[in-house]
C-alpha positions in Angstrom: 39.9 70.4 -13.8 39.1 71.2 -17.3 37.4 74.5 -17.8 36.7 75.2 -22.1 35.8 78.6 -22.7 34.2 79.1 -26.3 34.0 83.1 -27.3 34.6 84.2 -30.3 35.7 87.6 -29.0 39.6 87.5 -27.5 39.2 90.3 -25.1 35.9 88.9 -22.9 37.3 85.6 -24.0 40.5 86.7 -21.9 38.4 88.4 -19.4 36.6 85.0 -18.5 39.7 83.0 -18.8 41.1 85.3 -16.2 38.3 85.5 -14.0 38.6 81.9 -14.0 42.5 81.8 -13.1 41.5 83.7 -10.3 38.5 81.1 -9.0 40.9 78.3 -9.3 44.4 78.3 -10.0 45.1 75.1 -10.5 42.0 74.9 -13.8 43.1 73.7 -17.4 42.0 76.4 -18.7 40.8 76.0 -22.5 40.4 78.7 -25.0 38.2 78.2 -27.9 36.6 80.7 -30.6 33.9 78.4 -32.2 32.0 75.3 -31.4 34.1 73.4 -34.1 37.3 73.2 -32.2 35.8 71.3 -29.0 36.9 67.8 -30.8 40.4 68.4 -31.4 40.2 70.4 -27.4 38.6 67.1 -26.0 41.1 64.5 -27.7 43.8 67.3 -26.2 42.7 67.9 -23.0 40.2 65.5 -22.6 36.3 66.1 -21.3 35.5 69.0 -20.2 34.4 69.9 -16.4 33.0 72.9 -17.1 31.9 75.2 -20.3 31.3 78.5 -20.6 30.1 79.2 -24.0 28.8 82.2 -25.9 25.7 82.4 -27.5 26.4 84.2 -30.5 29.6 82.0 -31.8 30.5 81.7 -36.0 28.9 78.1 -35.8 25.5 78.5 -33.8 22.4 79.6 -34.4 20.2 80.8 -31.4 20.8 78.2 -29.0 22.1 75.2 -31.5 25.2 75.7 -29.7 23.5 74.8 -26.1 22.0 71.9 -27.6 24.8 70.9 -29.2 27.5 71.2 -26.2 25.0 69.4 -24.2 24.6 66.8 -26.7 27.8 65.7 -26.3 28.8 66.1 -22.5 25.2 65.7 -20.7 26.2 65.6 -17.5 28.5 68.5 -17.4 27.6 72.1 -16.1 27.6 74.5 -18.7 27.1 78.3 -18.3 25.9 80.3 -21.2 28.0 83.7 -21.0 26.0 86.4 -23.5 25.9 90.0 -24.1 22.4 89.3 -24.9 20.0 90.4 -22.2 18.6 87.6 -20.0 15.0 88.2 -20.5 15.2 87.3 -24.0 17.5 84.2 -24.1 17.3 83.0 -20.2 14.6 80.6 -20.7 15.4 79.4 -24.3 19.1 78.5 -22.9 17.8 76.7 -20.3 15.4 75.0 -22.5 18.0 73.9 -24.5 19.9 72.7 -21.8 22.1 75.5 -20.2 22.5 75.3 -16.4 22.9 79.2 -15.7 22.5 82.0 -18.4 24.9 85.1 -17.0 24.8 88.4 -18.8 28.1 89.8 -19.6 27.5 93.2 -18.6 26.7 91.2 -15.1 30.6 92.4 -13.9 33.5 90.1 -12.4 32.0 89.3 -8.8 28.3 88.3 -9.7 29.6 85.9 -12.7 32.4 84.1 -10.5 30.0 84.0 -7.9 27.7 82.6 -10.3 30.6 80.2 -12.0 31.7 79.1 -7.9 27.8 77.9 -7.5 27.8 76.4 -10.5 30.7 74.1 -9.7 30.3 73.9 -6.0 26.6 72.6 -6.4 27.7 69.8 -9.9 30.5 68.6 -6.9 28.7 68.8 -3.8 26.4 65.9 -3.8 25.5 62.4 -2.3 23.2 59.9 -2.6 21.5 60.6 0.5 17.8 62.1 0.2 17.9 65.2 1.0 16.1 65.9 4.7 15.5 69.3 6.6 19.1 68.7 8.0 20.5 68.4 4.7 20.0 71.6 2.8 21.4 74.9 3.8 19.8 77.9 5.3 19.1 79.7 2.1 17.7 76.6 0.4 15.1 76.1 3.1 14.1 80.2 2.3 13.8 79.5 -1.0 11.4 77.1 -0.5 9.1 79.3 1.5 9.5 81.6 -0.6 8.3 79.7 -4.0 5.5 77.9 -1.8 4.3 81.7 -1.1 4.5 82.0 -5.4 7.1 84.5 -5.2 8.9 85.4 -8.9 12.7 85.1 -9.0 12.4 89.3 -9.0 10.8 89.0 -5.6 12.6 86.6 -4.4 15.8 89.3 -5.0 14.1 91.9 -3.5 13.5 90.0 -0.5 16.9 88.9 0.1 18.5 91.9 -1.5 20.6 89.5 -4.0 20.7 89.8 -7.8 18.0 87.6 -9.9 21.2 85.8 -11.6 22.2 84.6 -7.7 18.8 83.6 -6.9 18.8 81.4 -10.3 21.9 79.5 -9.1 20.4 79.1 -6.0 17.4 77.5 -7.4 19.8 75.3 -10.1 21.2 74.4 -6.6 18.1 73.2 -4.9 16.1 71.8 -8.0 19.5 70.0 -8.0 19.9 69.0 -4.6 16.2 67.4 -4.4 16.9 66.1 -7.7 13.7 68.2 -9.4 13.0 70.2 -12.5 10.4 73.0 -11.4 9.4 75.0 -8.6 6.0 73.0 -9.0 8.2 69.6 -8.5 10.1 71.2 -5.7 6.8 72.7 -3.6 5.8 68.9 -4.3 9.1 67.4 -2.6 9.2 70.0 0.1 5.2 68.9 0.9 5.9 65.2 1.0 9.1 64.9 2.7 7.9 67.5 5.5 10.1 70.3 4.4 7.4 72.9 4.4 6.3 73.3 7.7 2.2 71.9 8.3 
């Protein structure tokens, strides 16, 4: 597995890579300080499996670098790793095509648990539709709860887990039923009898 990790700062760069060692040993792990060495990286390495990228890199501007990253490798999961606070970039990240945004100041255990979802739910898929049977315990919660209306905030509360976790679990399920919004999902859950009534 190929993991590229573009920071332009060398001590949270190392933090990540590290963090990363530690969720799987066996990762080619890629360090990178600006956008502009992913070529020479891929023809290296080759494609990436995973990218956790900066948001404030020498070479972007606002999230250019999102765009661009997912531009050229569409279909893999990339995780936007800022010191920037969520509520201003979150949803312009994953406009642009970001799968999670994690705050840096989030600390080691909530941003490998969020990097472990990440990959667990790109390689955890089949072609089946996915039935009552087929989604876990949490995912058939979360669809209660966003039938009910509930914000990701609530949601935490609720379940008395971070609003980054709940995120990844939605990535997961919007992935799983192969959707884009919580409208979509409500829709899926309605007319494949997921939602009870």
């Amino acid at each position: 597995m190929n993991i590229f990790v573009i920071d332009d700062h060398p001590l949270m760069r190392e933090a990540i890579v590290m963090l990363l060692r530690r969720m799987n040993s066996t990762a080619n792990v890629v360090e990178l300080e600006r956008l502009g060495g992913v070529e020479a990286a891929t023809k290296k390495h080759g494609d990436p499996d995973l990218i956790c990228l900066d948001l404030k890199l020498p070479d972007a501007v606002g999230t250019s670098g999102v765009r661009d990253m997912k531009a050229r490798f569409p279909g893999i999961p990339l995780a936007v790793l800022s010191a920037a606070p969520a509520a201003e970039w979150d949803d312009a990240c994953i406009d642009a095509g970001a799968d999670i945004y994690i705050e840096k100041s989030a600390g080691a255990t909530e941003i490998t648990a969020a990097l472990r979802a990440l990959l667990v739910a790109d390689s955890g898929f089949d072609d089946v539709a996915p039935t009552d049977n087929k989604l876990s315990k949490r995912q058939k919660q979360l669809i209660v709860m966003l039938d009910r209306g509930l914000s990701n905030r609530d949601i935490a509360t609720e379940l008395g887990i971070s609003e980054h976790t709940v995120k990844v679990h939605l990535w997961r399920l919007f992935r799983r039923l192969d959707v884009k919004s919580r409208t979509q999902t409500i829709h899926y859950a309605r007319t494949h009898g997921l939602l009870g009534g």
